[in-house]
N, CA, C and O atoms as a printed pandas DataFrame, in Angstrom:
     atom_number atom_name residue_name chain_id  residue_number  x_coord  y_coord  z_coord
0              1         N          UNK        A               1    0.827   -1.184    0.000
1              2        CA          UNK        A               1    0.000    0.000    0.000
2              3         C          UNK        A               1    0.873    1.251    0.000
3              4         O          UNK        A               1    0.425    2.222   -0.609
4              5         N          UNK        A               2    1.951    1.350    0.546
5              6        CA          UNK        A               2    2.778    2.466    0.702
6              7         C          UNK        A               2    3.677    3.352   -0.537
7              8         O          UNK        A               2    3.984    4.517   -0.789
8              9         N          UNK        A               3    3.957    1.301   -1.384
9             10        CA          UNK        A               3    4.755    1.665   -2.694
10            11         C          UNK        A               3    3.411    2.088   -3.746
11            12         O          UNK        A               3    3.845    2.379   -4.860
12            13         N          UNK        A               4    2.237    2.167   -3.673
13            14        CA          UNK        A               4    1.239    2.784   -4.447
14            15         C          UNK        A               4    0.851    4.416   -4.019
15            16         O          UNK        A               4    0.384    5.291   -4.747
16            17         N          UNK        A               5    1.259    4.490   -2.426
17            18        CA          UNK        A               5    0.640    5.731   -2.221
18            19         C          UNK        A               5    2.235    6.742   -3.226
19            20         O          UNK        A               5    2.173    7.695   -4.003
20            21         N          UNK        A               6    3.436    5.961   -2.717
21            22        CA          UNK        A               6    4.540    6.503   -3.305
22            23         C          UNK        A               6    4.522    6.471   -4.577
23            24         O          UNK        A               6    4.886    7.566   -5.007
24            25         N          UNK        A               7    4.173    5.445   -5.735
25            26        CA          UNK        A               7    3.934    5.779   -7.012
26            27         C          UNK        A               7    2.851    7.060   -7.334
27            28         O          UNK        A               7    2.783    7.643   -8.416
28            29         N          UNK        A               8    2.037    7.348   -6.153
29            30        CA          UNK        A               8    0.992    7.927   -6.997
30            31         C          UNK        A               8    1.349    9.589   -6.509
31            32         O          UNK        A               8    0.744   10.571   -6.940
32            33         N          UNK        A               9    2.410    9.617   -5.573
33            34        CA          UNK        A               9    3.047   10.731   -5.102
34            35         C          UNK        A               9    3.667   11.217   -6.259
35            36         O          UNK        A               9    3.417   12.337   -6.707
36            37         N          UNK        A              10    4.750   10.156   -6.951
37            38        CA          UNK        A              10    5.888   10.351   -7.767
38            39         C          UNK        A              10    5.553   10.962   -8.893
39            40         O          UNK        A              10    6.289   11.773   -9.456
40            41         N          UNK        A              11    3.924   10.469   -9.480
41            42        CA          UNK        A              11    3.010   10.911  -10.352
42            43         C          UNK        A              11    2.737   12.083  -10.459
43            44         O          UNK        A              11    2.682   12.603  -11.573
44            45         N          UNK        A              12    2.542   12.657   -9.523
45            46        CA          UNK        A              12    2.087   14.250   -9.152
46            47         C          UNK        A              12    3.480   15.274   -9.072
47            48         O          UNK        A              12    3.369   16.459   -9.387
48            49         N          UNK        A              13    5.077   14.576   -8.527
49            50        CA          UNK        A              13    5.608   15.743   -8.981
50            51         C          UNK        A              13    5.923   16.306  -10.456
51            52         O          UNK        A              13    5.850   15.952  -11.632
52            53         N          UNK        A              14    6.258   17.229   -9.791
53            54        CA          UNK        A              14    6.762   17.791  -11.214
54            55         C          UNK        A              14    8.185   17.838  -11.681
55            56         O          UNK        A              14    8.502   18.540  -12.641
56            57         N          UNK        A              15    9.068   17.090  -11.008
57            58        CA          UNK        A              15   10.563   17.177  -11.679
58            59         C          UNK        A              15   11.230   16.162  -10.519
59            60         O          UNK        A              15   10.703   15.961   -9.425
60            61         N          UNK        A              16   12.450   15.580  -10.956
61            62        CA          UNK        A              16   13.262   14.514   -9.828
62            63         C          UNK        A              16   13.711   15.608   -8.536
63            64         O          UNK        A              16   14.602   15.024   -7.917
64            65         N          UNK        A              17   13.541   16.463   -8.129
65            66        CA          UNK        A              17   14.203   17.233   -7.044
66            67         C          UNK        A              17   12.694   16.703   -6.670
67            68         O          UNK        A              17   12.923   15.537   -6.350
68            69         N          UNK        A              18   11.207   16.916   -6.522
69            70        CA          UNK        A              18   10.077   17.346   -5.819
70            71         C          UNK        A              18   10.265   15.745   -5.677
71            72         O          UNK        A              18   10.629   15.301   -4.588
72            73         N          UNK        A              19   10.090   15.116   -6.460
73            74        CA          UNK        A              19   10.265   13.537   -5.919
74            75         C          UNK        A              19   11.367   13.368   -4.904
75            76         O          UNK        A              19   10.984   12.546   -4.072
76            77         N          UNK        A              20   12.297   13.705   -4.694
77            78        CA          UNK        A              20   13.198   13.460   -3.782
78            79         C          UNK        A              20   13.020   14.120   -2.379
79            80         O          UNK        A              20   13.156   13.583   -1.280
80            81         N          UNK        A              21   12.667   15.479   -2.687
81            82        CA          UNK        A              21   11.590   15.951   -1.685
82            83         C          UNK        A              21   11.020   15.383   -0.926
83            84         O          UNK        A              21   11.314   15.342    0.268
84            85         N          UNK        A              22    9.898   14.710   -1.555
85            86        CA          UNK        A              22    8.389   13.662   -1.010
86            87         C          UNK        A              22    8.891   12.682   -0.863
87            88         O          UNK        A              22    8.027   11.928   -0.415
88            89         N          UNK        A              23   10.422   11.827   -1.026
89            90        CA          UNK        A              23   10.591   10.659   -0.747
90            91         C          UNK        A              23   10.760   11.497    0.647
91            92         O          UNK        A              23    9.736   11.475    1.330
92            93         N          UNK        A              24   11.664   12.103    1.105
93            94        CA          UNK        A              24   12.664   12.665    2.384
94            95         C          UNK        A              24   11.338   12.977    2.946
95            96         O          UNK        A              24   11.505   13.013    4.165
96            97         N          UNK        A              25   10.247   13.193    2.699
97            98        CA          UNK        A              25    9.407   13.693    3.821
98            99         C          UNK        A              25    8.623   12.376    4.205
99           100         O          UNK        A              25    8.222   12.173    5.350
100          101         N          UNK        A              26    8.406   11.351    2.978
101          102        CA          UNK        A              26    7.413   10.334    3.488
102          103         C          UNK        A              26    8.204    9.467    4.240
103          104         O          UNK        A              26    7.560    8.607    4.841
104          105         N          UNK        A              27    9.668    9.442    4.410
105          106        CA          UNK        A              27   10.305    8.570    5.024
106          107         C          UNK        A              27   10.861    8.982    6.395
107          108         O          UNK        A              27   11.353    8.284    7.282
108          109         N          UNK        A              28   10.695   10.029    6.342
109          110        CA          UNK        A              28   11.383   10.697    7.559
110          111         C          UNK        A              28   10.773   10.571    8.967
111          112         O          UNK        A              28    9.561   10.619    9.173
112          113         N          UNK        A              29   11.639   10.419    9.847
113          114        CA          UNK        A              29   11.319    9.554   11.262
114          115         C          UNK        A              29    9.623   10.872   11.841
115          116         O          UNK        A              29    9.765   12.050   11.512
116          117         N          UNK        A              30    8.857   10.654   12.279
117          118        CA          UNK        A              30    7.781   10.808   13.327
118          119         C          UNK        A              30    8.481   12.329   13.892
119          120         O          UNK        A              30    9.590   12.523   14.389
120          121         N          UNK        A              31    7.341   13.317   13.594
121          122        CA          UNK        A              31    8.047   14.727   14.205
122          123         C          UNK        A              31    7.836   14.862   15.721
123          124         O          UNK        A              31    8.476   15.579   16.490
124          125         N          UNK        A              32    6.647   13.900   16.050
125          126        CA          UNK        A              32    7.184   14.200   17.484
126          127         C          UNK        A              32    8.366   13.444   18.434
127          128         O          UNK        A              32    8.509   13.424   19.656
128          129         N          UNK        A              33    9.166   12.819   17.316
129          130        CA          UNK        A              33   10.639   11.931   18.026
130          131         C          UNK        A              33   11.406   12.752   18.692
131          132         O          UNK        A              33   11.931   13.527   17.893
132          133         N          UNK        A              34   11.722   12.957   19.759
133          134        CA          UNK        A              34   12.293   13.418   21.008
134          135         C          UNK        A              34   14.232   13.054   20.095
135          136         O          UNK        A              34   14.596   12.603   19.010
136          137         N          UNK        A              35   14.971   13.616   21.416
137          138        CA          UNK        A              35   16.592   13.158   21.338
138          139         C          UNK        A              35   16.322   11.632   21.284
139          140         O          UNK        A              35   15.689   10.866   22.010
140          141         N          UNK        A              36   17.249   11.438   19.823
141          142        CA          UNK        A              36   17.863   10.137   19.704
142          143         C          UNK        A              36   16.628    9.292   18.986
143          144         O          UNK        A              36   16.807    8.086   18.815
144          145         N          UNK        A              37   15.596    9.791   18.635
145          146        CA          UNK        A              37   14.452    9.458   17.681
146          147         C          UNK        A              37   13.443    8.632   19.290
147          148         O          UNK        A              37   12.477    7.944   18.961
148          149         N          UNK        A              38   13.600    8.700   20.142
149          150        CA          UNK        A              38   12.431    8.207   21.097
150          151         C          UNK        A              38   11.147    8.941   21.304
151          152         O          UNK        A              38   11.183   10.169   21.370
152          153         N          UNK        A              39    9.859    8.209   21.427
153          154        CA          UNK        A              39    8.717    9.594   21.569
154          155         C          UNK        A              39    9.294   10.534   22.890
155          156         O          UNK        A              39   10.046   10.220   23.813
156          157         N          UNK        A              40    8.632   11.776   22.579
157          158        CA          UNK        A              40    8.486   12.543   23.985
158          159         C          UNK        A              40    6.784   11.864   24.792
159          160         O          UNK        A              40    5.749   11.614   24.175
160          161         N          UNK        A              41    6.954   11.767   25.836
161          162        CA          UNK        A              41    5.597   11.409   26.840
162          163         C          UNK        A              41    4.928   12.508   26.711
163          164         O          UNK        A              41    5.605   13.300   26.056
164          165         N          UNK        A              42    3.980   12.924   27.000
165          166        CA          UNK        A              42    3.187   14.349   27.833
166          167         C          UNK        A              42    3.281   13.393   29.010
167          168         O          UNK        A              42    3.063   12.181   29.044
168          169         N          UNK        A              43    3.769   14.481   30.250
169          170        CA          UNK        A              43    3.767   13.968   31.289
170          171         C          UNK        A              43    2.246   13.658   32.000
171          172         O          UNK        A              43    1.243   14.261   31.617
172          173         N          UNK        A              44    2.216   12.785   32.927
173          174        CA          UNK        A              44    0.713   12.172   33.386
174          175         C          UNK        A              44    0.049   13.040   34.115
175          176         O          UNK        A              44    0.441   13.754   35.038
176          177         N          UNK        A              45   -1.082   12.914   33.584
177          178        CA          UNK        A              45   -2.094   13.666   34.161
178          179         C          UNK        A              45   -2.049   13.641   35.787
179          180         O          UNK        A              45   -1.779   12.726   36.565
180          181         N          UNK        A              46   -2.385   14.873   35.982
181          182        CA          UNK        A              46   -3.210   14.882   37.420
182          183         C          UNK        A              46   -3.581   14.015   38.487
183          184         O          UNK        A              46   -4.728   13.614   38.283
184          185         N          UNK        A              47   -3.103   13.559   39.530
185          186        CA          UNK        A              47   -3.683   12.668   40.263
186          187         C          UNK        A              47   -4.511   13.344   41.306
187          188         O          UNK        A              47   -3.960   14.322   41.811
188          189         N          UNK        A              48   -5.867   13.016   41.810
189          190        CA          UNK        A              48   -6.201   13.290   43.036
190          191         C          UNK        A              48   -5.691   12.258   44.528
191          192         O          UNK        A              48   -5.725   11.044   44.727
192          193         N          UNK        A              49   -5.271   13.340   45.309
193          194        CA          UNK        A              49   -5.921   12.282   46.278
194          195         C          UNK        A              49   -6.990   11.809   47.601
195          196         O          UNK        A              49   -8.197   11.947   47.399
196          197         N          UNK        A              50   -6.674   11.431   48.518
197          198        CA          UNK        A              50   -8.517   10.449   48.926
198          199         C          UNK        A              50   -9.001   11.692   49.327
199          200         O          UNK        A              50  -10.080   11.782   48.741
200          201         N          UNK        A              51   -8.775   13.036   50.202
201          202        CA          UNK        A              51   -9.086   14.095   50.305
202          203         C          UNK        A              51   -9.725   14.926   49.040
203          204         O          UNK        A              51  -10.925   15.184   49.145
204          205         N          UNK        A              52   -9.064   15.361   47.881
205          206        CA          UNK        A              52   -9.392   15.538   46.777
206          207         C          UNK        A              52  -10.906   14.609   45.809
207          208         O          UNK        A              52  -11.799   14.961   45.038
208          209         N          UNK        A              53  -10.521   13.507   46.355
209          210        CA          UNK        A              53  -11.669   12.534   45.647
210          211         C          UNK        A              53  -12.706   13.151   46.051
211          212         O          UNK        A              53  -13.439   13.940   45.455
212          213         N          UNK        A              54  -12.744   12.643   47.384
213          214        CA          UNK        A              54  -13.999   12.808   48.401
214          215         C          UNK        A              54  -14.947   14.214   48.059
215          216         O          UNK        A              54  -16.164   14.264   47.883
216          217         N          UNK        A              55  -13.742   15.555   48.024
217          218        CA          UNK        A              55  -14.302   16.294   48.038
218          219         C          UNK        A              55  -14.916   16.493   46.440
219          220         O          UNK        A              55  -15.933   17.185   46.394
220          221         N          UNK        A              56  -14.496   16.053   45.352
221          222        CA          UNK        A              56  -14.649   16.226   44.094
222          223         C          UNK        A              56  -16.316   15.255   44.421
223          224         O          UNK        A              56  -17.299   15.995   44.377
224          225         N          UNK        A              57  -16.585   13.936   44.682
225          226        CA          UNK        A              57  -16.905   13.082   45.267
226          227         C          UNK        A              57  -18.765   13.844   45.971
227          228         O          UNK        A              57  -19.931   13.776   45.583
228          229         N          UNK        A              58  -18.047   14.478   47.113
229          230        CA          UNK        A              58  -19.628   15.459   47.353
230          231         C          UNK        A              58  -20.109   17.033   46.816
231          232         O          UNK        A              58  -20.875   17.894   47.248
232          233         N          UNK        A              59  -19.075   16.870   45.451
233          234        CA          UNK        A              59  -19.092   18.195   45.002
234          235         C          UNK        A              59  -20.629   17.745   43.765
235          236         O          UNK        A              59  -21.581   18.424   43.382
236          237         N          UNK        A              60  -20.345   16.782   43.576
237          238        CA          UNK        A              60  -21.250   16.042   42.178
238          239         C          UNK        A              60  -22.281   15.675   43.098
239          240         O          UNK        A              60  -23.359   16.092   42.676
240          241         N          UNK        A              61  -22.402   15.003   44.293
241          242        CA          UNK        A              61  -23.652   14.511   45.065
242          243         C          UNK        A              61  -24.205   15.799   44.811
243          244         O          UNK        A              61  -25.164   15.860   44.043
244          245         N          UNK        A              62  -23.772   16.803   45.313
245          246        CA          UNK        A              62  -24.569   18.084   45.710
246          247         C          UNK        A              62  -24.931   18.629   44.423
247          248         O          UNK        A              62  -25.944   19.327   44.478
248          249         N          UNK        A              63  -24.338   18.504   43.132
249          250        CA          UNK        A              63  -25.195   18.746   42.000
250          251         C          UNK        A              63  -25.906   17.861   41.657
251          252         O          UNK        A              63  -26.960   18.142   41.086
252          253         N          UNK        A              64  -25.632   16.846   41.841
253          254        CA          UNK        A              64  -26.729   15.427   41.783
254          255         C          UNK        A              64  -28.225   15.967   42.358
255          256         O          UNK        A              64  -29.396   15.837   42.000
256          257         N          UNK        A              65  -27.754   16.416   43.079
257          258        CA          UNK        A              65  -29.373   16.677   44.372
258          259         C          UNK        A              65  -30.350   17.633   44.013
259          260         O          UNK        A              65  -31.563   17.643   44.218
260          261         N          UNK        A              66  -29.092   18.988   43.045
261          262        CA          UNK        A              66  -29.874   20.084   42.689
262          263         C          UNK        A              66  -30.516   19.875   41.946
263          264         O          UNK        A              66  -31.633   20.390   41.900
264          265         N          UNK        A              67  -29.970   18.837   40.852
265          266        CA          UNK        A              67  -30.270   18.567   39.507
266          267         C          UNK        A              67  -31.817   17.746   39.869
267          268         O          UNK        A              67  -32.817   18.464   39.849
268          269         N          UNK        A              68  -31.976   16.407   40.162
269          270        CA          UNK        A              68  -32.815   16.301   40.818
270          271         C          UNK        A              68  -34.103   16.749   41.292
271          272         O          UNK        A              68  -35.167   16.474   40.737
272          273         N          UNK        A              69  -33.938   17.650   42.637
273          274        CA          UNK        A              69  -34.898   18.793   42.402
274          275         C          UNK        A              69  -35.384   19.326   41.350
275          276         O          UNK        A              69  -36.594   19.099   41.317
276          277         N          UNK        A              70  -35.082   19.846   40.585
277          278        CA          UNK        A              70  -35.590   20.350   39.563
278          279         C          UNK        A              70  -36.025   19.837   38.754
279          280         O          UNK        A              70  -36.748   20.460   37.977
280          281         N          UNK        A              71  -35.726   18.192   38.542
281          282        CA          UNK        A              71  -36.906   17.669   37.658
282          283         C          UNK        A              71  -37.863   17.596   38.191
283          284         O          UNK        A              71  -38.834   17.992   37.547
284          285         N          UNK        A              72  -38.176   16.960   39.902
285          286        CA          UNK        A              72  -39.133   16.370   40.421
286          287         C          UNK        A              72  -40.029   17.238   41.164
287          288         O          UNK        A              72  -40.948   16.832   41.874
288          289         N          UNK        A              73  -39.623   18.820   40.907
289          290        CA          UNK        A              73  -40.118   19.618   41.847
290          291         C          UNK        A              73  -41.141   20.461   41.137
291          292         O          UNK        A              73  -41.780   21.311   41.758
């Protein structure tokens, strides 16, 4: 599949430099490769903890409740 997408690349330039071009770009390593071609991470999200939960935890009960109300009221 790749040597067709590349024939049908090669098709479209217009002279051996633009082909050499589009080879160097379709082959070329992953732009987000870090030093030494390894990915970069995004570092990990956010952790809560049991304090944080809890309170995140009765922050939603208490919109739970409002929400609630207002259908049944």
């Amino acid at each position: 599949m790749l040597s067709a997408a590349e024939a049908a690349i090669d098709d479209a330039a217009e002279d051996e430099a633009q082909r050499e071009r589009n080879r160097a770009e379709l082959y070329a390593p992953p732009r987000a490769a870090g030093p030494g071609g390894r990915r970069v991470r995004p570092p990990p999200a956010a952790r809560l903890d049991q304090s944080g939960a809890q309170a995140l935890m009765a922050q939603l009960a208490a919109e739970d409740t409002q929400l609630a109300g207002r259908r049944t009221g």
